[in-house]
ZABAZA-790459 format. One record per residue (C-alpha): x, y, z. Coordinates in steps of 0.5 Angstrom, whole numbers, plus 500, padded with zeros to 3 digits. Last residue first. Example, Ala and Ser with C-alpha at 12.3 -4.5 7.8 and 13.67 -1.06 7.14 Angstrom:
<recs>
527498514525491516
</recs>
This chain:
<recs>
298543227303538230310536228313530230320531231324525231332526232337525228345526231351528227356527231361535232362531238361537244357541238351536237349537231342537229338535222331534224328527220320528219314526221308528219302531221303539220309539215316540218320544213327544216332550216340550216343554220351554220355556226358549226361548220365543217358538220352543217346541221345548226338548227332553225325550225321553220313551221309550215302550216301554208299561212306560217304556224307561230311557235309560242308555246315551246318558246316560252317553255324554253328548249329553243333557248335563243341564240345570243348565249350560244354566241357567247358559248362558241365565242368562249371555244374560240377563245380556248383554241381548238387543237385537242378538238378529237381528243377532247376539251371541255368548254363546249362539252361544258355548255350545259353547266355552262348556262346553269352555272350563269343562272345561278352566279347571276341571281346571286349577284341581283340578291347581293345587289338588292340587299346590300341596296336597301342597307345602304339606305340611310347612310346614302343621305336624305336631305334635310339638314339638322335644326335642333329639337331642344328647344321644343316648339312654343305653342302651349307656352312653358312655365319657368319659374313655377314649373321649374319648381314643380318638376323639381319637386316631382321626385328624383331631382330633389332625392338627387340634389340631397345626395349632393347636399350630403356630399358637399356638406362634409367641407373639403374646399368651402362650398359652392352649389352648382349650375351646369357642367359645361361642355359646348353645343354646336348647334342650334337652339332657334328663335323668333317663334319662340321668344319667351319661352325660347329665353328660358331654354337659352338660360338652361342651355348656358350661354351664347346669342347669335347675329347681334346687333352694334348699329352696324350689325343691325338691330332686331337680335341686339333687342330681343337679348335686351328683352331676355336679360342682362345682355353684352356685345362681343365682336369688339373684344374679337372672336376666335373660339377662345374669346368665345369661350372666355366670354362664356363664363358669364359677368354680363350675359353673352351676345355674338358680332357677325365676322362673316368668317367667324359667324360661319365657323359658329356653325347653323346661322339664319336659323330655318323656318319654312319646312312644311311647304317645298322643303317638307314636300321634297323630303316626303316624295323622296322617301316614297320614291326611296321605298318604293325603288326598293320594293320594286328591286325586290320584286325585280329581283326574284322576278329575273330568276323566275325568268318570264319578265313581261315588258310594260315597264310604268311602275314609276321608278320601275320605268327606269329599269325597263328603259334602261334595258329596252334601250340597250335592247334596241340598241344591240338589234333584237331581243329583250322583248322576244325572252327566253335567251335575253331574259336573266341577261337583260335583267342584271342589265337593268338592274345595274343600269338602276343601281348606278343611278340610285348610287349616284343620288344617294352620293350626291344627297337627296331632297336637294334635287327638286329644288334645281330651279331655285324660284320659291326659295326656303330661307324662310326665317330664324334668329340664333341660339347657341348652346353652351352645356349643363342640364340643372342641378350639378352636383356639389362644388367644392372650392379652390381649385373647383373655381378654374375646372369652372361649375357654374353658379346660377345661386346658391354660394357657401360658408361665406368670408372665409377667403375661400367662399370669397374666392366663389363671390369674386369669380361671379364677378363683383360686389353687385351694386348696394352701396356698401358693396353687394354679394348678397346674404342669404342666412343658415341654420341646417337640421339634420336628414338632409331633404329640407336643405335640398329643398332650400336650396332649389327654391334659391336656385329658381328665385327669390331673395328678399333683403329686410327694412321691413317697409323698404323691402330690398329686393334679390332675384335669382333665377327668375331674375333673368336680369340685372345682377346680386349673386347670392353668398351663404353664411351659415347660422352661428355655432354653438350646436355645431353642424356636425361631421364624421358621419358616425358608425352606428353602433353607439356606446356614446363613443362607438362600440365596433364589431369586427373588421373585414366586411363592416357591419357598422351602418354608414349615412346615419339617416338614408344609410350606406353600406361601405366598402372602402377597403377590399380584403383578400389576404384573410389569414391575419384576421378581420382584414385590413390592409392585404400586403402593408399588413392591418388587423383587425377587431381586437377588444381593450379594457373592460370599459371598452376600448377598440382594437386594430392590430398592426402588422410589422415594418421592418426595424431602422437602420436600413437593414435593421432585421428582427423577425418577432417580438421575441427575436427571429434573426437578422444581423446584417446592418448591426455588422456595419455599424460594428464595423464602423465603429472599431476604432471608437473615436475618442472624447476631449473636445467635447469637454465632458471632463471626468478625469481631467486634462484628458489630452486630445483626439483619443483614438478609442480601441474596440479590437478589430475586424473579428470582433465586428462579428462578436460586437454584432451578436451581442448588439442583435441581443441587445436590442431583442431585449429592448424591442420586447421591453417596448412591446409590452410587459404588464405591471399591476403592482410595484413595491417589490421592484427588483423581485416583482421584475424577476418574477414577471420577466421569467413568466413573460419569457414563457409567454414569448417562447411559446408564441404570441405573435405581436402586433403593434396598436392601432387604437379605435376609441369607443371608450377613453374616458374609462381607459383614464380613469383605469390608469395606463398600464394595459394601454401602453402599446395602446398610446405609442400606436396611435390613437383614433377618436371619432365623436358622433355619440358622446367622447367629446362631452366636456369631461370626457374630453378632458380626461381624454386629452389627460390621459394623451398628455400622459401616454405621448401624444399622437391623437386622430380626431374625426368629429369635423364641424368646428366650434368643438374643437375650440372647446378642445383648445380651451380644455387643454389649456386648462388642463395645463400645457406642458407636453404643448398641444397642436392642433392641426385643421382641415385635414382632407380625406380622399384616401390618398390626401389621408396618407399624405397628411399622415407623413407630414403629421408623422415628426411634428408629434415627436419633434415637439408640440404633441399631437391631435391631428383633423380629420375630413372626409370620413368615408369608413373605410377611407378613414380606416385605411388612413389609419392603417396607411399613417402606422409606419410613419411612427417607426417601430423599434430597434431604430438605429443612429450610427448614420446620422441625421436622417435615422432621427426625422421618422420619430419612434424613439423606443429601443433605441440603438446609438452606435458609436463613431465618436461624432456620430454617437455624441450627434445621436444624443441630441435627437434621442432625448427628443425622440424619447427612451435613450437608449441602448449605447455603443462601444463604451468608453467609459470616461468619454463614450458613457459620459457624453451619453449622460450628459445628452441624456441629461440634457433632453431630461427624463432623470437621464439616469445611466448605466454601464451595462458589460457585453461579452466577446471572444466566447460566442459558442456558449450562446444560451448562457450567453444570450440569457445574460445580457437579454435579462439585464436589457429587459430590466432596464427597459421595463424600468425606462418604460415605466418611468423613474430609471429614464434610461441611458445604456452603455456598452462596454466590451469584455474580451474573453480569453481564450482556451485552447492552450492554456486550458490544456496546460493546466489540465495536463498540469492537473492530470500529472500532479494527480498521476504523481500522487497517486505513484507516490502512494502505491509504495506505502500500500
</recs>
């Protein structure tokens, strides 16, 4: 046993050297960089924060063994929620520590002053909770581990759109924070069709009563839809105040941003009691295994830290910060491998703790540890984390709404489908709507849950209010001379009051009658102090954009120039230009070539083609079978025409015989009807019906005679013409019907006018007047016709447009334009337009397709039935292989001359000679073929006939009995 215990001994001296000098050789030292972190230690945030970056530190590398070079250190700092003190704080950490990055700090405003710091030393500065969009522009070592606020702006105008709402008005914090996403979110609602009709914009140091003075100043405005992007505690108290003062009732829209309902769960009870019925978009976080089991770690970990906290829920933010830190583990291990993380120093440290800017380094290393926080990419607690552009990818949102027991999930938004009910939904359609006569919007909306609005309500709010404080509208009436019955306004000596009347006026006021609310509002016209109109048409639309009224009724017309500054509402009258001139008998009684005119050139041509045409179609269909279309070659030409031409007036005595030729002759008779017919009633409308005719019928005419033109003062329609070409001393001016009567009956020299331009319904009320002196002609111009004006994104212009067609709809209009405009039994309707009247080829090209495809087909048949039986004429054989072809075609022509001896007419018709003998003329002669023998035939006997077939140039013999 004593000699066994020295070898004991030298073996455990052997293994613990071995061991030494193993762990010596494989072993490495770990590297140990600073990082720093600036938190608020007295906030929510800046405590979850915290508490989450200590746990990412050492979960990572318990789970990480393989990341040996490297190991992070926390030096922590106070920014006391202060912007220098961040900025103190941060200047500390790369001066004194030398940290190589820094995790914070928790507010935009805090972060914009620290990002320089980390610019200048070249360290990375990664924030787990500044959301502004205008930090990542101002320096490149700046990142955003958390969700940029502009990402949000295309849920919430998803929402708007959805639901119609046209115009919003932003509730924001007055720093870099609030002003950072209201560019970004006005863009986003203008491509929704919304506009932002006011920003307000409240200090974070505001007090409740300065809260409560610019809500109330909301409520003076008709926009109910109010988005509100504040930090958490000036957003409770924004809604504790809105409570207070009735904002949060039936008809109100609120919708918070993300910073708001990521915080919800914390916020105080008052607070989130205030708060029912707003719609919230809140940051999605796919609840997994790994996430809840790290909840459960967090929650007793931080119950262990912080006894004396109660009711603490971890959020997105503590998720951000733990993945934070994790991707900052990973890129100092891959930047490791590039260089150690030295500090150059670019002075001498005259003290210890100095905060001279002069005296800090720069990080060696920095660069390469920016580039590698660009690449690292991995599956983090709140979901894929990636920052290739600096900034954390856009994720989903959920849209919830809060009720007195917290918060409810409704939807989802995702930049691929918008909104949809639930994540599996890739399909959605936003903007649908289901409208409603009373409530405008109902609340079944196809791609998100049900909603509870405030005031408890489930109908979806207009978006808009007349306000119950606010004072009547203002609207604009023209004052003018003339056409009174559109608008008239009087003053009333006795009462001292201003009357307005009129069509437009009786438009109005039914439409306001149709809106389903009550609208207060005054006529005021558009006068100077001395009574006289206050200027144009123009000048009263602009004043609508200058505030000074709420809206314009009156004979308006809707301009592409006026909309650029105002909204109008659908048109409530017809709309175009139109021209009127004077008419007269211009029908002359001596024009010799009247009788012409009843037809255009081109018919004409056609009925003269087709007539030869038919003429010759029958002449080939008869000329074989038929004696009156045989003779000399004149003489039937001359029976040709003359036939056809006598169908004209039904007058052709020849007999058709060919059923070929009847077909077309019956359809060429109809035809030949059908345009005598027609004739017939043209030339008797030119010669006694038609007597009135405009004196000009084309503005190209008034051009070239240079006759001057009428417009109504202060119309748009001086531009028109101006454009057209006319002259300024060309253009004479009207203020009413009599006046228009009366530039009419003067000459052009006396300054008369030759036609009269405006708007068709101004046109229409002067021919009711004046209808057996003028005439509506064309052409007629583009115009939209008379609308009501309104401010630029005001909510009345669509309902006052709905309210124009449920008017236009029922007999209302109808008893209003009866009322202004009562019609004389006897006046022609304007709207029936001068045209010409002769009868063109356009008409009537059907009549002769049919005609000549059935004349075509007529020959085609006839013409294969003909050399069908002449085609051993045209065939060739052995014993006439040397017959040229063309002698062969004269053959047939000449076969085609001769009569066919084999018709039924002819058959009947053979006349008996005195002597009862009956000539029969037959082609005998062998040489030649062309030969006509005669062969006497005797009444009762039989005789030989001589016949040659002509195929085989054989002698055949035929029996003929020839009777008497």
């Amino acid at each position: 046993m004593k000699s066994q215990r020295p070898t004991m001994r030298v073996t455990t001296i052997s293994l613990v050297l071995l061991f030494v000098f193993l762990r010596s050789v494989f072993s490495k030292e770990v590297n140990y960089v600073s990082v720093g972190v600036v938190v608020d230690s007295e906030t929510w945030v800046g405590k979850m924060g915290l508490s989450c970056i200590e746990m990412a530190v050492s979960e990572f590398y318990a789970s990480h063994g393989y990341y040996y070079n490297t190991r992070l250190v926390i030096h922590t700092r106070d920014s006391k929620s202060d912007v220098v003190g961040a900025a103190s704080a941060a200047l500390d950490l790369i001066k004194n520590v030398e940290v190589k990055a820094i995790i914070g700090p928790v507010s935009s405003t805090q972060a914009s002053f620290v990002i320089n710091l980390g610019e200048k030393a070249q360290v990375p500065i990664v924030s787990y909770s500044a959301t502004s969009s205008s930090l990542s522009i101002h320096s490149s070592y700046f990142f955003q581990a958390t969700q940029n606020q502009t990402f949000q702006v295309n849920a919430i105008s998803s929402i708007v759109k959805k639901f119609g709402w046209k115009q919003v008005v932003p509730i924001y914090v007055d720093n870099a924070y609030g002003e950072g996403l209201i560019p970004f979110l006005v863009d986003a609602l203008q491509d929704a069709g919304a506009h932002v009709s006011y920003r307000s914009a409240i200090s974070s140091s505001a007090s409740d009563d300065q809260i409560a003075k610019e809500l109330y100043k909301l409520m003076t405005m008709q926009t109910r839809v109010f988005v509100v992007h504040t930090d958490v505690s000036l957003g409770s108290r924004i809604f504790n105040k809105a409570k207070e003062i009735g904002m949060m009732e039936k008809g109100y829209v609120w919708i918070v941003t993300n910073l708001m309902t990521n915080y919800l769960s914390s916020l105080d009870s008052s607070v989130v009691e205030s708060m029912q019925g707003v719609l919230g978009i809140k940051t999605y976080v796919r609840d997994t295994n790994r996430l809840r089991e790290f909840r459960t770690r967090w929650e007793k970990e931080f119950q262990l830290e912080n006894p004396k906290l109660y009711d603490f829920e971890l959020n997105v933010y503590g998720l951000w910060a733990y993945d934070a830190v994790t991707a900052l583990a990973v890129a100092v291990e891959e930047a490791w491998k590039s260089g150690n993380f030295s500090f150059k120093k670019t002075s001498d440290v005259s003290r210890k703790y100095s905060t001279d800017l002069e005296t800090f380094g720069v990080s060696q290393n920095g660069p390469n540890l920016r580039k590698a926080l660009l690449g690292v990419r991995f599956n983090g607690l709140a979901g894929n984390f990636s920052m290739p552009n600096a900034q954390l990818q856009s994720t989903s949102f959920e849209i919830i709404n809060v009720k007195s027991n917290g918060e409810k999930r409704i939807g989802f938004w995702t930049p691929q489908s918008g909104l949809a009910k639930s994540l599996l939904e890739t399909n959605t359609r936003t903007g649908i709507m289901s409208t409603n006569t009373r409530t405008g919007i109902m609340s079944s909306i196809p791609n998100l849950g049900q909603i509870i609005w405030p005031g408890e309500s489930t109908a979806v709010p207009k978006g808009w209010e007349i306000p119950t404080n606010r004072k009547k509208l203002k609207i604009g009436v023209p004052k003018k001379e003339g056409f009174e019955e559109f608008v008239q306004v009087k003053h009333d000596s006795v009462t001292n009051e201003t009357i307005v009347t009129g069509y437009c006026i009786d438009v109005f006021e039914a439409a306001m009658k149709a809106l389903p609310y009550n609208v207060d509002y005054e006529l005021i016209p558009f006068t100077k102090p001395d009574g006289e109109s206050g200027g144009t048409y123009d000048d009263l639309v602009y004043q609508v954009s200058l505030g000074k009224f709420d809206a314009v009724v009156g004979d308006t017309t809707i301009r592409a120039n006026r909309s650029k500054f105002v909204d109008f509402t659908l048109p409530y009258t017809q709309s175009g230009v139109s021209m009127i001139v004077p008419v007269g008998d211009k029908r002359s009684k001596s024009n010799a070539w009247v009788f012409l005119k009843p037809l255009t050139w081109d018919l004409w041509m056609t009925s003269a083609c087709f007539f030869v045409f038919i003429g010759f179609v029958v002449w080939i269909l008869e000329h074989r079978i038929n004696d009156d279309f045989r003779g000399p070659p004149f003489h039937q030409i001359g029976t040709s025409f003359w036939f056809s031409f006598s169908t004209m007036v039904f007058a052709h005595r020849e007999k058709v015989v060919s059923n070929l030729a009847r077909f077309v002759v019956i359809i060429w008779m109809f035809v030949v009807l059908i345009l005598t017919q027609s004739y017939t009633a043209s030339l008797t409308s030119l010669l006694t019906v038609q007597q009135l005719q405009p004196t000009v019928t084309d503005v190209r005419q008034l051009l070239v005679n240079g006759d001057n033109v009428g417009y109504i003062d202060g119309s748009f329609v001086r531009g028109i013409l101006k454009d057209l070409g006319f002259s300024d001393s060309q253009l004479k001016i009207y203020k009413s019907p009599e006046q228009c009567d009366d530039l009419f009956s003067k000459k052009k020299s006396n300054g008369g006018i030759a036609a009269a331009f405006d708007e068709f319904v101004y046109m229409k009320f002067l021919l009711t007047k004046y209808c057996s002196k003028y005439t509506m002609v064309e052409p007629t111009f583009k115009a939209a016709g008379f609308g009501f004006v309104f401010p630029k994104g005001s909510p009345l212009v669509a309902d006052v447009s709905r309210a124009i067609l449920t008017v236009t709809e029922e007999k209302i209009m109808k008893n209003i334009e009866n009322k202004w405009f009562e019609k004389q039994t006897s006046c022609p309707d304007p709207n029936t337009q001068v045209s010409s009247n002769s009868l063109g080829l356009e008409s009537f090209w059907g009549l002769f397709l049919i005609v000549g495809t059935a004349s075509l087909s007529s020959l085609v048949a006839y013409a294969s039935m003909f050399l069908y039986k002449q085609r051993r004429v045209l065939l060739s054989s052995e014993t006439d292989q040397n017959l040229p072809i063309w002698r062969r075609i004269c053959t047939v022509l000449r076969i085609f001359d001769q009569k066919d001896l084999d018709s039924h007419t002819f058959r009947k018709s053979i006349d008996e000679s005195r002597d009862g003998r009956v000539v029969i003329e037959s082609v005998c002669d062998s040489n030649r073929m062309d030969d006509q023998q005669s062969v006497l035939a005797f009444p009762g006997e039989e005789h030989e006939i001589c016949f040659t077939e002509l195929t085989n140039h054989e002698h055949n013999h035929y029996q003929l009995e020839v009777s008497s």
